[in-house]
C-alpha angles and dihedrals in degrees: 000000000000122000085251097060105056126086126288122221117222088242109152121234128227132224136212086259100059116099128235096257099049085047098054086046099052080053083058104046090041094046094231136111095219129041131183122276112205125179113228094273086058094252118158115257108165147263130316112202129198093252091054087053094047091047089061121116093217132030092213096049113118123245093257097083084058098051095096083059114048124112116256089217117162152146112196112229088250095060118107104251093246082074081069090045091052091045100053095046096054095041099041095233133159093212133014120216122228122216139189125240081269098063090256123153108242099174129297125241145222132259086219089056096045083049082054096051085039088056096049102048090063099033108249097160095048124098113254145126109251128199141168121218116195115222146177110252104231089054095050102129110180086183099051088049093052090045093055085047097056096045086067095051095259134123128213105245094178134357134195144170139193130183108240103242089217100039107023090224107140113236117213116204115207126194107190134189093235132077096197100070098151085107094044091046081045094059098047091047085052077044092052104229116142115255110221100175133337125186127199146058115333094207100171091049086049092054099049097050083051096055088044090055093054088045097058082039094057097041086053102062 
């Protein structure tokens, strides 16, 4: 999904003649710590932040003698949204504003929905076993893993890896369309990859602690 496709919040704007005390309460009201700056021609400036409000000398001073100081924060509406992700993370926001290719200001979003849409794209609300193999780099094989995968009657619904900082061991991270993984977990340890973690429904494992129960059931009667 593009920038320009995700949800605006009604989050008002301010402009270079507000003054310092109607800025900090529209970040009241609003429940943020930035909001937007735009020029008279609703051009984009930057962001003004809370600490920036609470520096200034006079409370009833206007934004422009702010305006050396705000923050040129943007996504542009054609940027992936993990851009605004991105965004929002480096520069600790709590929304991002999205531009035009004219430096317009077309709405700012949310980091929590930007969390949502986050969420979504990897499926996070979708049922599914999960688990995370650890692997040496060189012997990553997309194509070997999806093939393991398939040859249990499961599909990958999202995969990611990451490169361990300390051991350099890449960890590959596996959303799968299927609770009952204890097969799946059972064919990369033949395989000999190394499990890290794995989350889900062991239904083989189930099922033979429930045929040993009936066993010790049966012999003891």
């Amino acid at each position: 999904m593009l920038s320009g496709e995700l949800t605006y919040q009604a989050i008002p704007s301010l402009k270079l003649s507000d003054k310092v005390y109607q800025a900090l309460q529209l970040m009241t009201d609003n429940q943020t710590t930035q909001l937007a700056v735009i020029d008279e021609d609703d051009k984009y400036l930057g962001l003004v932040n809370e600490e920036m409000l609470l520096s200034a000398e006079n409370d009833d001073s206007n934004l422009q003698h702010l305006q050396h100081s705000l923050l040129p924060a943007s996504v542009k509406a054609s940027d992936l949204f993990f851009s605004a992700l991105r965004l929002v993370v480096d520069h600790d926001l709590s929304i991002a504003p999205v531009i035009d290719t004219e430096n317009y200001l077309l709405g700012v979003v949310t980091n929590n929905d930007l969390l949502k849409q986050l969420a979504d794209f990897n499926g996070i609300n979708q049922p599914g076993g999960v688990i995370v193999l650890e692997v040496e780099s060189l012997q990553y094989s997309f194509s070997e893993i999806s093939k393991i995968v398939e040859q249990n009657d499961a599909q990958i619904t999202q995969l990611n890896s990451t490169n361990h900082p300390d051991t350099g061991l890449m960890l590959v991270t596996i959303r799968l369309n299927k609770i009952e993984i204890s097969d799946i977990i059972a064919s990369f340890q033949r395989y000999e990859y190394t499990i890290k973690y794995y989350f889900g429904e062991e239904i083989y494992e189930n099922e033979l602690k429930s045929n040993y129960d009936n066993l010790m059931n049966y012999l003891s009667i």
